[in-house]
C-alpha positions in Angstrom: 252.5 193.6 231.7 250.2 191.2 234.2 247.4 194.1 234.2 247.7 194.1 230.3 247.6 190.1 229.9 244.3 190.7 232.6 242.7 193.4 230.3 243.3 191.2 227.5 241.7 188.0 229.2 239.0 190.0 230.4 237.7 191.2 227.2 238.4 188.4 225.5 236.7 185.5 227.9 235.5 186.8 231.3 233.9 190.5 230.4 233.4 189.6 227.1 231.0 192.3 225.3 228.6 189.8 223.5 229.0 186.8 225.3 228.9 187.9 228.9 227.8 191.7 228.9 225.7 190.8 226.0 226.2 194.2 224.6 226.3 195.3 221.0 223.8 192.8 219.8 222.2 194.6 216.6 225.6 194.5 214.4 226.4 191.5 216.4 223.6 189.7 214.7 223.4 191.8 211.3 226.7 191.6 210.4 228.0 188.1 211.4 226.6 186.2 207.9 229.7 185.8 206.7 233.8 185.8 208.1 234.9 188.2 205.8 232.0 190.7 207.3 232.2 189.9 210.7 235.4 190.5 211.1 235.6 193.4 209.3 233.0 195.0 211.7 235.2 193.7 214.5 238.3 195.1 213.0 236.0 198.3 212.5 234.7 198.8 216.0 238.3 197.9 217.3 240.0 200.7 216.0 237.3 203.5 216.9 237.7 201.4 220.9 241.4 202.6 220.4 241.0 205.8 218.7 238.2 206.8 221.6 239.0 206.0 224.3 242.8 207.6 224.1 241.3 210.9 223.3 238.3 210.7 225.7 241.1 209.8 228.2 243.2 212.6 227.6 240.7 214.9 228.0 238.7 213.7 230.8 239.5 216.1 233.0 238.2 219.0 230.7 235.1 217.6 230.0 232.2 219.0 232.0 230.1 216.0 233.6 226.6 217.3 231.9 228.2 217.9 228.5 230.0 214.0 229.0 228.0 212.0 226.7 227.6 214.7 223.8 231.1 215.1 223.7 232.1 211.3 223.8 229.3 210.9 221.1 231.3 213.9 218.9 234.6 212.3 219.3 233.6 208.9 218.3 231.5 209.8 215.8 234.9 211.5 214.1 236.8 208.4 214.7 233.9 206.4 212.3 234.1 209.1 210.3 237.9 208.6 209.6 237.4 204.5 209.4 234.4 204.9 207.0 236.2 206.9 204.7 239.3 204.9 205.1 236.9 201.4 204.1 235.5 203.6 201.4 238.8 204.3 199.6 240.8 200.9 200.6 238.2 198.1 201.2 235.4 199.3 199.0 233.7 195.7 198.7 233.8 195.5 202.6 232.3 198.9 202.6 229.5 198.5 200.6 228.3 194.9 202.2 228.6 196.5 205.9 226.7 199.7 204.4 224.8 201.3 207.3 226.4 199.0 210.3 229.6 201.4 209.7 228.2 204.3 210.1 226.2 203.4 213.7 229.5 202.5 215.1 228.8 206.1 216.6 225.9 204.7 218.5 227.3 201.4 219.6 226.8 200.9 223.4 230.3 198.7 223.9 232.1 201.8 222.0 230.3 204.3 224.9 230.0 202.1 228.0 233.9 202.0 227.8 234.5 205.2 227.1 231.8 206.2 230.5 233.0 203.9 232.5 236.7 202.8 231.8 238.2 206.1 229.6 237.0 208.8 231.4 237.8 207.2 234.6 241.7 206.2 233.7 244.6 207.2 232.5 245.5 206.7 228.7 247.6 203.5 228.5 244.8 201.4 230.5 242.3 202.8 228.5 244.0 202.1 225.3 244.9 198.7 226.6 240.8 198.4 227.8 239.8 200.0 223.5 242.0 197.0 222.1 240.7 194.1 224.7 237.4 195.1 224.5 237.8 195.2 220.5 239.2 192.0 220.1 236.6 190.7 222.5 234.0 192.1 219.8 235.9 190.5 217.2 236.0 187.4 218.6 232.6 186.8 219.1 231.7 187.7 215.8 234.3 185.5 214.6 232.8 182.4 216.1 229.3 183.4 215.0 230.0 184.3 211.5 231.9 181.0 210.9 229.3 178.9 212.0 226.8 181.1 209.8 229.0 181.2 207.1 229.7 177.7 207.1 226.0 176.1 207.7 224.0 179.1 205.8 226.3 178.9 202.4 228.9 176.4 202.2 231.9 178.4 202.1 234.8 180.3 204.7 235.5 183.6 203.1 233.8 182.9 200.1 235.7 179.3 199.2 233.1 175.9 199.0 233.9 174.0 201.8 232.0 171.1 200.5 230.9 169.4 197.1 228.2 169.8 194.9 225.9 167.6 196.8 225.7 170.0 199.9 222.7 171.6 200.7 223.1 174.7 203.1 220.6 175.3 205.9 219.7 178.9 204.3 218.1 179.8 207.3 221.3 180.2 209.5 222.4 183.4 207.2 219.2 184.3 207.6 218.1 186.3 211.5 216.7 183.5 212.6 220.0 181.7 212.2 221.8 184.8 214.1 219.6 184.5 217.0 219.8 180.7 217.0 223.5 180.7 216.7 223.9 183.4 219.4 221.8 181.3 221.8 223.9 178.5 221.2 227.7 180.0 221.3 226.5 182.1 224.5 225.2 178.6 226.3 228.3 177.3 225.1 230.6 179.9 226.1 229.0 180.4 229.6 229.1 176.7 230.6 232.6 176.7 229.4 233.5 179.7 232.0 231.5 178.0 234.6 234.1 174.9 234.6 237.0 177.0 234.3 235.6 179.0 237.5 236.1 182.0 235.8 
């Protein structure tokens, strides 16, 4: 139970993949424009973490070292496979606005650098446990951004006017420059925030 709350801390605040490793920034910044996409790409990338790094777990030890990353590549790539068809048939609005970010879950680098350097390394409950901190890490992050965006670039949380008539949103913060601004700032924020905790 303690090395479970750690993993979850860890990939939640202190290894965080976007806001400390700074990993996984092209759907970090693509898909964050609004709640409802953000944290379906978190929710997304979560499950193929889990899904993953289980079965690269399991069959670490029959893996060959210089077949490793072809083989972690095949394996997730089935696991988006399954959650893109899934999305397709049960969340076909979420599906269609994430369009191609779905698909390149395959080629995420916080979906491989766990499975190279926690899964194949551990045995399958820490590595599960590692898929779902590391997840919800992701899916934090792009929380936090996509509110903001959401928020200051339209107006609304998932879709519902926050404000009156009379609001004019900052278009520019759905917009990349917004992404990369916002990122800038939440990182800063999140690092000095970490630095007073002594983390």
């Amino acid at each position: 139970m303690k090395n479970f709350l750690r993993q979850l801390y860890e990939g939640l605040f202190t290894n965080n993949p976007v806001l400390v490793q700074l990993i996984g920034m092209c759907p970090t910044l693509a898909t964050t424009t609004s709640l409802e996409n953000g944290f379906g790409m978190g929710m997304a990338a979560t499950a193929v973490l889990i899904c993953s790094n289980v079965v690269i777990s399991l069959l670490r030890k029959l893996i060959p070292s210089k077949v490793r990353i072809a083989a972690y590549i095949t394996i997730i790539a089935g696991f988006v496979t399954a959650v893109d068809l899934l999305m397709q048939a049960y969340l076909p609005d979420l599906s269609k606005s994430l369009g191609l970010f779905i698909p390149l879950i395959v080629v995420n680098c916080i979906i491989l650098a766990r499975a190279e350097a926690f899964a194949s390394k551990n045995k399958v409950i820490p590595s599960l446990v590692d898929g779902l901190a590391m997840g919800l890490g992701f899916t934090f992050a792009l929380y936090i951004l996509s509110t903001i965006r959401e928020i200051l670039g339209a107006g609304t949380l998932l879709g519902h006017p926050l404000f009156g008539d009379n609001f004019q949103p900052a278009i520019m913060m759905i917009l990349p420059a917004g992404g990369f601004l916002t990122l800038g700032f939440v990182i800063a924020l999140f690092q000095k925030i970490l630095k007073k905790k002594g983390a």
